[in-house]
DSSP file (Angstrom, degrees, kcal/mol; ACC not computed):
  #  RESIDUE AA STRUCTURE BP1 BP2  ACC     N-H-->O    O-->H-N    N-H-->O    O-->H-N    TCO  KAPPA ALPHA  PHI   PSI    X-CA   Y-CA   Z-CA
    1    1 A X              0   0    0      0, 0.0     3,-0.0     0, 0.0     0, 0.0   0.000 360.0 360.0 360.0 153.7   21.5  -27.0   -2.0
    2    2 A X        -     0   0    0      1,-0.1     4,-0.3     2,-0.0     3,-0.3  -0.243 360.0-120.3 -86.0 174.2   21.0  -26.8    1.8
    3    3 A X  S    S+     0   0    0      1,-0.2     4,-0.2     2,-0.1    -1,-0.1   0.890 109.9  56.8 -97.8 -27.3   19.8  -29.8    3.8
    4    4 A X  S  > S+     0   0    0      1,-0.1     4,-5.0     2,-0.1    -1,-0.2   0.286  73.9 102.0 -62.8   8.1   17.0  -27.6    4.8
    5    5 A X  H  > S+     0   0    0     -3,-0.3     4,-1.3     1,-0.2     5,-0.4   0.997  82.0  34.2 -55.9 -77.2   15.6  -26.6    1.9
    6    6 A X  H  > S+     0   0    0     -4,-0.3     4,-1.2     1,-0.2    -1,-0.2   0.731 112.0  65.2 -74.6   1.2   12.4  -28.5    1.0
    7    7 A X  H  > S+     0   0    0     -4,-0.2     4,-2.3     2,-0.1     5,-0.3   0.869 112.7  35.5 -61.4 -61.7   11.6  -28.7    4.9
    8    8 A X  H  X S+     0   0    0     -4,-5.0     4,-1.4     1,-0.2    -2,-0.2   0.863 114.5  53.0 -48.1 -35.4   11.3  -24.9    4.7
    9    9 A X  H >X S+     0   0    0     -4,-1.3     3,-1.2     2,-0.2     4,-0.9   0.921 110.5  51.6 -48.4 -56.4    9.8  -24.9    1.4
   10   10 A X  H 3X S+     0   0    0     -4,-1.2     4,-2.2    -5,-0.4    -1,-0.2   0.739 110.3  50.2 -69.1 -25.6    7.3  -27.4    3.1
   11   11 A X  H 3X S+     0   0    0     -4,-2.3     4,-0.5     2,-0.2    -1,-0.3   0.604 105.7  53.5 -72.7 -19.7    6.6  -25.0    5.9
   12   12 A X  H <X S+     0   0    0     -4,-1.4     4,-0.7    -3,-1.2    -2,-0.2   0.449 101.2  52.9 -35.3 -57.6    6.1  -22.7    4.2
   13   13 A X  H >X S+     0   0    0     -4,-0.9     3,-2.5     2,-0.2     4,-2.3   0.942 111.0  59.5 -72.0 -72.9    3.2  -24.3    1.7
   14   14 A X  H 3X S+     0   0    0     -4,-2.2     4,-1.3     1,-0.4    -2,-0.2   0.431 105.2  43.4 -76.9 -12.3    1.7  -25.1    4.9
   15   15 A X  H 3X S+     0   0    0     -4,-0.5     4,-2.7     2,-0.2    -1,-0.4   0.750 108.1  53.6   1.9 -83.4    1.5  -21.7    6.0
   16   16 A X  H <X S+     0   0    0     -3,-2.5     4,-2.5    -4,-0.7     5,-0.4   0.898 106.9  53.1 -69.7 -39.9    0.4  -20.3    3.2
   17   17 A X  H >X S+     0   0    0     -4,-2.3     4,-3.0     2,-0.2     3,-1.5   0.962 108.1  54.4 -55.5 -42.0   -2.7  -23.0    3.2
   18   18 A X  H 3X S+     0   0    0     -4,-1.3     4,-1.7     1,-0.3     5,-0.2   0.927 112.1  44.7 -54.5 -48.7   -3.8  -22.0    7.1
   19   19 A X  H 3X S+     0   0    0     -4,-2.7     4,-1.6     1,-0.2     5,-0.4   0.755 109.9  50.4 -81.2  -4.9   -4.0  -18.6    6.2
   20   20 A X  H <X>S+     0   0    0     -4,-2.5     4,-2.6    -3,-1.5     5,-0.9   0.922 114.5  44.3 -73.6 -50.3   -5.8  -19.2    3.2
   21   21 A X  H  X5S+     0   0    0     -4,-3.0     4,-3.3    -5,-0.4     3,-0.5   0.898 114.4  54.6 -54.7 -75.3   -8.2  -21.4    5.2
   22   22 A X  H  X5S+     0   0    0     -4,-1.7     4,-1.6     1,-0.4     5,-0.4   0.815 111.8  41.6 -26.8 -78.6   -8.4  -18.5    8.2
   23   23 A X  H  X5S+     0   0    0     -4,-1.6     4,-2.9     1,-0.3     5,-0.4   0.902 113.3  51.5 -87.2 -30.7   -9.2  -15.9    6.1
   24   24 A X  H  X5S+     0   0    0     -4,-2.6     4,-3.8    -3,-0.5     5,-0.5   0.915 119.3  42.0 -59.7 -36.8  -12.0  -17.9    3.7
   25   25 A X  H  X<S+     0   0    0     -4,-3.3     4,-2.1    -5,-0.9    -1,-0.2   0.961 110.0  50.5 -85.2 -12.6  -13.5  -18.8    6.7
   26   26 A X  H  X S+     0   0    0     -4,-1.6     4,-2.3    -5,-0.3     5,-0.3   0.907 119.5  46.2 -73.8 -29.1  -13.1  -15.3    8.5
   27   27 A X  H  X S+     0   0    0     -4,-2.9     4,-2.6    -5,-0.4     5,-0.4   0.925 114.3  44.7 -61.8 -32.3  -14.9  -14.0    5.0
   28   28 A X  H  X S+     0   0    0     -4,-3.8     4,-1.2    -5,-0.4     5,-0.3   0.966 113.6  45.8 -81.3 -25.7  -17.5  -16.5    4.8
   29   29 A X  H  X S+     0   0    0     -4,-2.1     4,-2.9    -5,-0.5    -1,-0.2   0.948 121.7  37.9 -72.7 -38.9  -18.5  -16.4    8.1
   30   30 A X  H  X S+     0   0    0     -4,-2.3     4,-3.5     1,-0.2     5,-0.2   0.973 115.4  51.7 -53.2 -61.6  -18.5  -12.1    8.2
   31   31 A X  H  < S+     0   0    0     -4,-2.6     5,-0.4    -5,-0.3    -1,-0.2   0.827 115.4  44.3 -73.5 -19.4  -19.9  -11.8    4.7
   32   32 A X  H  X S+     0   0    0     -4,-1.2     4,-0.6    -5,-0.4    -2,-0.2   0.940 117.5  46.9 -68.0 -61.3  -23.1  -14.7    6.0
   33   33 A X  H  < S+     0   0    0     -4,-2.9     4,-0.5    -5,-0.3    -2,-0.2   0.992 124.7  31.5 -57.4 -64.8  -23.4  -12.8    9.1
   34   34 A X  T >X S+     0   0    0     -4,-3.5     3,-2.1    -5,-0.2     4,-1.4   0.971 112.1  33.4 -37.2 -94.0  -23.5   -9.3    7.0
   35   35 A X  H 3> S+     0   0    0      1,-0.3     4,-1.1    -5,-0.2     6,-0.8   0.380 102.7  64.1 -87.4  -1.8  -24.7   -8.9    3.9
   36   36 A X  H 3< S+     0   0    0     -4,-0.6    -1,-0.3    -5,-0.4    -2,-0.1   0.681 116.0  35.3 -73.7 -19.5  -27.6  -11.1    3.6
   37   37 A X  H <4 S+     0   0    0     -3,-2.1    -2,-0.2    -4,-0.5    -3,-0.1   0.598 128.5  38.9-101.1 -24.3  -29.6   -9.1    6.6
   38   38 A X  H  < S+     0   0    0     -4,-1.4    -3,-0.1     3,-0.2    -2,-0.1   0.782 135.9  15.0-103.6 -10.2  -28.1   -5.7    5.5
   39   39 A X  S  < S-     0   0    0     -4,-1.1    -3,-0.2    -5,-0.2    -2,-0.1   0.622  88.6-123.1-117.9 -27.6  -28.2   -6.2    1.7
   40   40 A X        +     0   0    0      1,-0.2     2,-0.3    -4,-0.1    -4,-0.3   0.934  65.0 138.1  51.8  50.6  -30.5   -9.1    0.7
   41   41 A X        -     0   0    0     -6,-0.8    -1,-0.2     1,-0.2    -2,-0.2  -0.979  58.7 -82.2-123.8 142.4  -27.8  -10.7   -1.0
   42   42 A X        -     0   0    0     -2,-0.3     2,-0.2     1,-0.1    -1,-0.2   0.327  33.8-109.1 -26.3 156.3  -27.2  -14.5   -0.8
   43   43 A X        -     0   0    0      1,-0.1     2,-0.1    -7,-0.1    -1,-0.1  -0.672  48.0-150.5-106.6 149.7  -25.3  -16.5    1.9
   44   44 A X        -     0   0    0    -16,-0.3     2,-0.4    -2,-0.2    -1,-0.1  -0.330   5.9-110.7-113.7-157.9  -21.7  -17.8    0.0
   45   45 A X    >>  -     0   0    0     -2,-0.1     3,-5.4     1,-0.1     4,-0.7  -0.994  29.6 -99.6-155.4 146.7  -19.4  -20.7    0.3
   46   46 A X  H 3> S+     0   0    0     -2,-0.4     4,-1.5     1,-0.4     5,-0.2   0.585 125.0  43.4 -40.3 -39.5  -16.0  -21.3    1.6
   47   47 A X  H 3> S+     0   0    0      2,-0.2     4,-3.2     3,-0.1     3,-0.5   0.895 108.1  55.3 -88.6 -13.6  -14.7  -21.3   -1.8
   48   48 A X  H <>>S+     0   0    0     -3,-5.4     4,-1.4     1,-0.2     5,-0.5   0.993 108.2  60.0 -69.0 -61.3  -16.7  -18.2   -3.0
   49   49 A X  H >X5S+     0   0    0     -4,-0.7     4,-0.7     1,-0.3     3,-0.5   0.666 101.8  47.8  20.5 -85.1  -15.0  -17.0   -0.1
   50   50 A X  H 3X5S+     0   0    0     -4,-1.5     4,-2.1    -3,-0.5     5,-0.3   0.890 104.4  55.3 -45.6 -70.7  -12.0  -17.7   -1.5
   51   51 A X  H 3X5S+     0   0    0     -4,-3.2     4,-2.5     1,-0.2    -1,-0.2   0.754 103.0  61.8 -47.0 -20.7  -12.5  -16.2   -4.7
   52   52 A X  H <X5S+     0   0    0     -4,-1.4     4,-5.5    -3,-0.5     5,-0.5   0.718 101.6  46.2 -81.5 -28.5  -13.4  -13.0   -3.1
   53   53 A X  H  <<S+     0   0    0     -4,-0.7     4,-0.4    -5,-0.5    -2,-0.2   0.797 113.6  51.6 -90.2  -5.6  -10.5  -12.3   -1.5
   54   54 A X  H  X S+     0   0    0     -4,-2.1     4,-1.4     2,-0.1     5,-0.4   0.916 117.9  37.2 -65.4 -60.5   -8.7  -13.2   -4.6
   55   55 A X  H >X S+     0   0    0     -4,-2.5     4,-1.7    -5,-0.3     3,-0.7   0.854 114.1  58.2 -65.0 -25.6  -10.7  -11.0   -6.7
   56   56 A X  H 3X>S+     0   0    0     -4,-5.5     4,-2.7     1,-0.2     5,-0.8   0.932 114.7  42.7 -71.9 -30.2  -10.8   -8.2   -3.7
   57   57 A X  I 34>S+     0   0    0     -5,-0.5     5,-1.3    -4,-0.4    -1,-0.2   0.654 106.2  50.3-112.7  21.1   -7.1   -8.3   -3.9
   58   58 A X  I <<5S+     0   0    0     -4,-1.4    -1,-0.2    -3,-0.7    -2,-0.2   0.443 120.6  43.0 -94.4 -12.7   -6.1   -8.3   -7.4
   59   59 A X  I  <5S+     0   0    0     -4,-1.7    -2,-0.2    -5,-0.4    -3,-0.1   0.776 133.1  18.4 -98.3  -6.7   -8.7   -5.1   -7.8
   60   60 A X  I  <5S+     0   0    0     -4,-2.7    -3,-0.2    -5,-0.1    -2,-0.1   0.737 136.5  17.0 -95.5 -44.8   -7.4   -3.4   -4.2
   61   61 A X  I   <S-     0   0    0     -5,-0.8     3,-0.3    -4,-0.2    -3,-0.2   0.769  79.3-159.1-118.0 -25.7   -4.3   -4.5   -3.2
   62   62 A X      < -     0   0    0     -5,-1.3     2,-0.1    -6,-0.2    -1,-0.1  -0.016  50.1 -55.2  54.9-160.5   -2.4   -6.3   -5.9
   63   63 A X  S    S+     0   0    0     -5,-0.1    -1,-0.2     2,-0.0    -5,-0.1  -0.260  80.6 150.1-116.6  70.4    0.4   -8.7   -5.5
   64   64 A X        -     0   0    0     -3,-0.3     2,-0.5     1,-0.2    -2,-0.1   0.167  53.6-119.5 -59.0 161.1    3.0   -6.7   -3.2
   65   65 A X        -     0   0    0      0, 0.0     2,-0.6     0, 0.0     3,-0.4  -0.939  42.6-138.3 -92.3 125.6    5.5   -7.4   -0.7
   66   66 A X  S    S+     0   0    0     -2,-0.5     0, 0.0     1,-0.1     0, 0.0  -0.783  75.1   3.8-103.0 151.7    4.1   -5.4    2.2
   67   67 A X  S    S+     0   0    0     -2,-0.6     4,-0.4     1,-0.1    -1,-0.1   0.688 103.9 100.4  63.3  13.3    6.6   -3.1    4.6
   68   68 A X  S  > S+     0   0    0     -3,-0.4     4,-0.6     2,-0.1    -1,-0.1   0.744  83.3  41.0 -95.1 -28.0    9.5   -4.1    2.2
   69   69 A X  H  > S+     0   0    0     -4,-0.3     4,-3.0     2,-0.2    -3,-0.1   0.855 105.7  57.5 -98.4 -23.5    9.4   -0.8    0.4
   70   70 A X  H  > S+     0   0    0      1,-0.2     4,-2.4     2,-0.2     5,-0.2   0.937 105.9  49.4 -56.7 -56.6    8.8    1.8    3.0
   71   71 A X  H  > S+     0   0    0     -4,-0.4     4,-0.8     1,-0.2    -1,-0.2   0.661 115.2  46.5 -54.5 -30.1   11.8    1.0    4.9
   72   72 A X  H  X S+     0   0    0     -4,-0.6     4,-3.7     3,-0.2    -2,-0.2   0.902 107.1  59.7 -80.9 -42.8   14.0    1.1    1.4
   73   73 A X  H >X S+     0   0    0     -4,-3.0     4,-2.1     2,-0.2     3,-1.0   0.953 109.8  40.8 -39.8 -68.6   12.3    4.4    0.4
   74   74 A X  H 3X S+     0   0    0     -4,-2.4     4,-3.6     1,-0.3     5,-0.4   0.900 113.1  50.8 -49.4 -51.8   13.6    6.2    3.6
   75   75 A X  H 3X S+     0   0    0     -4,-0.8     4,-1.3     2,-0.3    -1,-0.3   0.868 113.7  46.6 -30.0 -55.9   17.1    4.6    3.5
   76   76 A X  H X< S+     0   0    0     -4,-3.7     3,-3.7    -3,-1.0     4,-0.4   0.853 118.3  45.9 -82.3 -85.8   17.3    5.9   -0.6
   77   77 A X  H 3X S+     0   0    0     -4,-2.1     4,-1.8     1,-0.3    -2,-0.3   0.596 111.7  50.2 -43.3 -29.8   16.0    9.4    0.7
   78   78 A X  H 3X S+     0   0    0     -4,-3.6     4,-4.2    -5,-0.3     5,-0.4   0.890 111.9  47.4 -50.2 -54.6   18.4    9.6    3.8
   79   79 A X  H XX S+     0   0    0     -3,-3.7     4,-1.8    -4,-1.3     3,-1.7   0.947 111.0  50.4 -63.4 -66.3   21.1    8.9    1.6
   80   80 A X  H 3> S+     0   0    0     -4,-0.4     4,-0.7     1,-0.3     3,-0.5   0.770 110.0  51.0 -18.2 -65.8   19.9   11.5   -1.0
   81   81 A X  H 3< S+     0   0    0     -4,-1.8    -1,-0.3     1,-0.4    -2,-0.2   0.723 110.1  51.8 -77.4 -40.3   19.6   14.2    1.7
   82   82 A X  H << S+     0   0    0     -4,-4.2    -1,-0.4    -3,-1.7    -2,-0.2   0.997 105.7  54.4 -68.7 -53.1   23.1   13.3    2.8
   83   83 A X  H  < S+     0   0    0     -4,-1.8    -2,-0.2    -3,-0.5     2,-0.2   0.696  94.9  87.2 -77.5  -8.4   24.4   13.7   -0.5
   84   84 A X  S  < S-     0   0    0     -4,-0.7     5,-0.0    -5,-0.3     2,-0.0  -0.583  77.0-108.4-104.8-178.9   23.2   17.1   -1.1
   85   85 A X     >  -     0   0    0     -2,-0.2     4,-1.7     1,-0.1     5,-0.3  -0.229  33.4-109.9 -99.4 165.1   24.6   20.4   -0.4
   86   86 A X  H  > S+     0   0    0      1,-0.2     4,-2.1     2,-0.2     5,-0.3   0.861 123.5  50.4 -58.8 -22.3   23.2   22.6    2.2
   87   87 A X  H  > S+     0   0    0      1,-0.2     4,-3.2     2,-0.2    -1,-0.2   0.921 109.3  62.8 -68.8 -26.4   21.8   25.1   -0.9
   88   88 A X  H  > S+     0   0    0      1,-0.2     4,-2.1     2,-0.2    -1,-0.2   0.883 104.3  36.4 -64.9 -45.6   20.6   21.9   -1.9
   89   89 A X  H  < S+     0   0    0     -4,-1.7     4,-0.4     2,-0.2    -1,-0.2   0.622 112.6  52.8 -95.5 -16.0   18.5   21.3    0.8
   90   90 A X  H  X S+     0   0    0     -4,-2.1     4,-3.1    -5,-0.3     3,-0.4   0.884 111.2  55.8 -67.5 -47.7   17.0   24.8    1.6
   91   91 A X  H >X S+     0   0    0     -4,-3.2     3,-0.9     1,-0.3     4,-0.6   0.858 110.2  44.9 -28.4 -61.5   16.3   24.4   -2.2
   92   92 A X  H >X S+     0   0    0     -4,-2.1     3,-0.7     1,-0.3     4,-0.6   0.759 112.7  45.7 -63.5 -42.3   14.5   21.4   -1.1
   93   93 A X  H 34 S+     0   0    0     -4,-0.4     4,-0.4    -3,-0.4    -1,-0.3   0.717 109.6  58.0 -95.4 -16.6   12.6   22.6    1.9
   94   94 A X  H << S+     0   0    0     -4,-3.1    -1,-0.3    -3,-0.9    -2,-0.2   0.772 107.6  45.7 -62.0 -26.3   11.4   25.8    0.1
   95   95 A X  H << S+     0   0    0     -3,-0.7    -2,-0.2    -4,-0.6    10,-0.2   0.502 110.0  52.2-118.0  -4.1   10.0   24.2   -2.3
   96   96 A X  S  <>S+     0   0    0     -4,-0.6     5,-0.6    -5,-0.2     3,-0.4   0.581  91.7  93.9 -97.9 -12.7    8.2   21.5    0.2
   97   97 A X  T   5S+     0   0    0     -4,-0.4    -3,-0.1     1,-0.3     5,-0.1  -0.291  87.9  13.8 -98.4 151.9    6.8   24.2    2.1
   98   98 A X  T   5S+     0   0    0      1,-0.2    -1,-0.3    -2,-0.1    -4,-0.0   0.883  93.4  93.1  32.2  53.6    3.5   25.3    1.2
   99   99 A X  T > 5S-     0   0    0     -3,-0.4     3,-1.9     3,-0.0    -1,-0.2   0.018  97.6-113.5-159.7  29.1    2.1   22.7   -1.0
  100  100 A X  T 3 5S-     0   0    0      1,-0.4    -3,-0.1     3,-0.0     3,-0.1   0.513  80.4 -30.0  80.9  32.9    0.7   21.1    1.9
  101  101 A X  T 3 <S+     0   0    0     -5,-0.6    -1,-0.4     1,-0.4     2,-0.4   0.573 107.8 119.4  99.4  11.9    2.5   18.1    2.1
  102  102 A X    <   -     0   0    0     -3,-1.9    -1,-0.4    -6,-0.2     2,-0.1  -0.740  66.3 -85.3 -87.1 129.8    3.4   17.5   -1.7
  103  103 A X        -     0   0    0     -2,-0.4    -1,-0.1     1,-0.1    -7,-0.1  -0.146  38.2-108.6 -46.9 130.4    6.4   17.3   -3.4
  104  104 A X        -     0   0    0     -2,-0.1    -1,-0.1     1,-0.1     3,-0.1  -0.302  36.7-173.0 -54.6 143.3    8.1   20.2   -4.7
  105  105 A X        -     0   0    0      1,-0.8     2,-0.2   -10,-0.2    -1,-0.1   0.606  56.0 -67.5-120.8 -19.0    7.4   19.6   -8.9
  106  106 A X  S    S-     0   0    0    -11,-0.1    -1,-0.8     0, 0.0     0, 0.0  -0.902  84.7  -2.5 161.2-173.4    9.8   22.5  -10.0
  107  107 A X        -     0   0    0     -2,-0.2    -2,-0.0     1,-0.1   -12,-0.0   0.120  50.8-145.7 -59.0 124.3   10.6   26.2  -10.1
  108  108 A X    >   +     0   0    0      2,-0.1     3,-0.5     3,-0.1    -1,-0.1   0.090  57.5 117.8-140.1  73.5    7.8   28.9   -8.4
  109  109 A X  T 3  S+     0   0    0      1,-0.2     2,-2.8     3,-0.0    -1,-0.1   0.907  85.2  40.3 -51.2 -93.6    7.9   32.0  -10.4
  110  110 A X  T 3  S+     0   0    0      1,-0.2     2,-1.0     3,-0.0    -1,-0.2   0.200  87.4  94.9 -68.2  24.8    4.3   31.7  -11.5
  111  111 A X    <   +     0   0    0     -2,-2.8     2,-0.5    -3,-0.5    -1,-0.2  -0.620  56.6 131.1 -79.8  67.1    2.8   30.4   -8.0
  112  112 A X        -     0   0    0     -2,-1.0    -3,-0.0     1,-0.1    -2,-0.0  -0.877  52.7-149.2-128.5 149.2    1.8   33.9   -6.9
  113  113 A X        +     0   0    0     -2,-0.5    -1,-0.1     2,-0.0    -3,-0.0   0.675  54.0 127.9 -90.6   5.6   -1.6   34.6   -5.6
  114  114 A X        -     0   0    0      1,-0.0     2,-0.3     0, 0.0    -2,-0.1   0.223  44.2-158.7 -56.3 149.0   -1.8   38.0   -6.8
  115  115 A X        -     0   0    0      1,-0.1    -1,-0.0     3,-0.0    -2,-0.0  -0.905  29.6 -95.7-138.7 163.1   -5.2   38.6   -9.0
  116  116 A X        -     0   0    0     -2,-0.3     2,-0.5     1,-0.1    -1,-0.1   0.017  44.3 -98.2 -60.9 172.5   -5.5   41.5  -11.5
  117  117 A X        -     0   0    0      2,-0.0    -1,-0.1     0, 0.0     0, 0.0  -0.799  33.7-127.5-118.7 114.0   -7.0   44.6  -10.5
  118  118 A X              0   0    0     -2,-0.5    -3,-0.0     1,-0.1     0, 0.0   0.180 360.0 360.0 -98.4 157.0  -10.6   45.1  -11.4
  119  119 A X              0   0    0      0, 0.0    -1,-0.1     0, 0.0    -2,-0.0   0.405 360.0 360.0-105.7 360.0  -11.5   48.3  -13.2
């Protein structure tokens, strides 16, 4: 075990409490200012606060790592793109084309815009 372990650990906790306290207090004070004038809903308290930004962010946000995955994504897709052959990668860029920013889903024979012809 390192000889710095439960200092960091301990820096760490204490961390995580400031920002808990910062953001309960940026919520209570916003959501006081706000929504009682704009809504007619009740003025809350530091730990209702709290509780909102729990609940806001197990129904918005979950419990992620942020800016850890993006950076891996490209990295995996770089590496992909290297690995494939050049047909590989027209393939790839036909098929990205026109779908407006969407991922190619497969083969398009039956994408044609062609309408019957009325009698």
């Amino acid at each position: 075990m390192h000889r710095y372990g439960p200092w960091k650990a301990l820096k760490i906790a204490l961390m995580v409490v400031v920002a808990a306290v910062v953001f309960g207090e940026v919520v209570m004070h916003l959501w006081n200012w706000l929504m009682p004038d704009l809504f007619n809903l009740h003025t809350i308290t530091f730990t209702q606060s709290l509780g909102l930004i729990l609940l806001s962010k197990l129904l918005f946000g979950g419990f992620h790592r942020h800016g850890g995955g993006r950076g891996w994504k490209r990295h995996s897709m770089e590496e992909r793109w290297a690995k494939m052959t050049p047909e590989e990668q027209e393939r790839f860029r036909s098929g990205f084309r026109g779908r407006r920013g969407g991922w190619p889903c497969g083969p398009r024979e039956n994408h044609t815009t062609e309408q019957a012809p009325v009698a």
